[in-house]
C-alpha positions as CSV (number, residue, x, y, z in Angstrom):
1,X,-208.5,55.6,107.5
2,X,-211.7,57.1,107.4
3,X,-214.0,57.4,104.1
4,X,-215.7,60.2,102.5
5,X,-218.9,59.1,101.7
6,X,-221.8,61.3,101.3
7,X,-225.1,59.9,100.3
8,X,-227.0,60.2,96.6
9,X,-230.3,62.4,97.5
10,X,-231.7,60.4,94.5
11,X,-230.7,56.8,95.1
12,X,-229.4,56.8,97.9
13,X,-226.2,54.9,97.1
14,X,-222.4,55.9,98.8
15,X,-220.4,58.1,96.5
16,X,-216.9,58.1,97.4
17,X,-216.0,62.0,97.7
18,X,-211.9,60.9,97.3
19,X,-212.5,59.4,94.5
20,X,-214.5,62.1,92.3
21,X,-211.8,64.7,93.8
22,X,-209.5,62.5,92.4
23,X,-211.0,62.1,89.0
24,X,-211.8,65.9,89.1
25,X,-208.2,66.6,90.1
26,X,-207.1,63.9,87.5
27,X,-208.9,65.4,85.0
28,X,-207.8,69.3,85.4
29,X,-203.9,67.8,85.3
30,X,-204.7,66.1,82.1
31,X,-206.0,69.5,80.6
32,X,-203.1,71.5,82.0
33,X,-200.6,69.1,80.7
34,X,-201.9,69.2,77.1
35,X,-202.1,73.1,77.0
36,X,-198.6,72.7,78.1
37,X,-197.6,70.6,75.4
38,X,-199.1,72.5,72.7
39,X,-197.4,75.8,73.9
40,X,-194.5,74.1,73.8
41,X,-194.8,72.4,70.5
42,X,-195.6,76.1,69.4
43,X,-192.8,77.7,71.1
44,X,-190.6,74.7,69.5
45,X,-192.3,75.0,65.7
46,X,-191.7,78.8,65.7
47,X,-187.4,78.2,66.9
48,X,-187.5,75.7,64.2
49,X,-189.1,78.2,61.4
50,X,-186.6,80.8,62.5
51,X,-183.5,78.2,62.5
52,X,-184.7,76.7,58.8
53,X,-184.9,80.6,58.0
54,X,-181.4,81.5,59.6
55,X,-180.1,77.8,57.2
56,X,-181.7,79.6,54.0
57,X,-180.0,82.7,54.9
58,X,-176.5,80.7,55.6
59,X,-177.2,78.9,52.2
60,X,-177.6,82.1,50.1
61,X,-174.4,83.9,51.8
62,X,-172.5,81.0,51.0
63,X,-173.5,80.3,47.5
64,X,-172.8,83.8,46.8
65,X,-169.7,83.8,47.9
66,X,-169.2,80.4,46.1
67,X,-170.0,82.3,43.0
68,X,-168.2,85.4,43.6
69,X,-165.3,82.9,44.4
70,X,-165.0,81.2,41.4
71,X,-165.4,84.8,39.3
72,X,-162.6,85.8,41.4
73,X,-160.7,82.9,40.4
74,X,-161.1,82.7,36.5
75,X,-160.7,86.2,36.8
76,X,-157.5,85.8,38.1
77,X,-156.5,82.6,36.5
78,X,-157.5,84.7,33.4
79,X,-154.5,87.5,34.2
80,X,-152.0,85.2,35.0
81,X,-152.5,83.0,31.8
82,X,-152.4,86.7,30.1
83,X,-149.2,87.5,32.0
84,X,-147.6,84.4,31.1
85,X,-148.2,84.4,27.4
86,X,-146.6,88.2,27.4
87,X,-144.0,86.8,28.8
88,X,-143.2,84.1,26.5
89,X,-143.8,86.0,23.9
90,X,-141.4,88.5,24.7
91,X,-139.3,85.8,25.4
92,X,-139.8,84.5,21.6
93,X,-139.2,87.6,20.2
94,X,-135.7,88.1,22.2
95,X,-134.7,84.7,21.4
96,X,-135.9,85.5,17.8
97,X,-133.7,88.7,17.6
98,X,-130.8,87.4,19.5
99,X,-130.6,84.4,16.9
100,X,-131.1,87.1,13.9
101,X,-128.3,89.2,15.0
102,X,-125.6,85.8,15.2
103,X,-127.0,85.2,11.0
């Protein structure tokens, strides 16, 4: 294996050319990585923003309905318990005349 070495004009020490291509190379992953993660943690916060808007949505359709539900229901609970007293009270009053006419 041969080395890369080129010499310092200033002190004249070795510098490993590998190794600063490395660190260089090392460095310019590190950078790309991190703009990677923040798009994605941006991509990712703005899917979450429109999903928590999408659950507010779900949450006012369905208390709505909840509420137009029960209306519904006294509403109808309402007729019935109307229906039923007519009926007993016609009930009463044809009892009432049938025993009047046996006096």
């Amino acid at each position: 294996m041969s080395k890369n070495t080129i010499k310092c004009p200033s002190c004249e020490s070795q510098i490993d050319v590998n190794k600063i291509l490395y660190h260089q190379l090392e460095d310019e992953l590190k950078q790309k990585n991190l703009m990677d993660k923040q798009k994605l943690e941006k991509e990712n916060k703005k899917r979450e923003d429109a999903l928590e808007k999408k659950l507010e949505m779900l949450q006012a359709k369905e208390e709505k309905f909840e509420e137009a539900l029960t209306k519904a229901t006294k509403e109808q609970l309402k007729r019935e318990k109307q229906k039923l007293h007519k009926e007993l009270k016609q009930e009463l009053l044809l009892e009432q005349s049938e025993s009047m006419a046996l006096k």
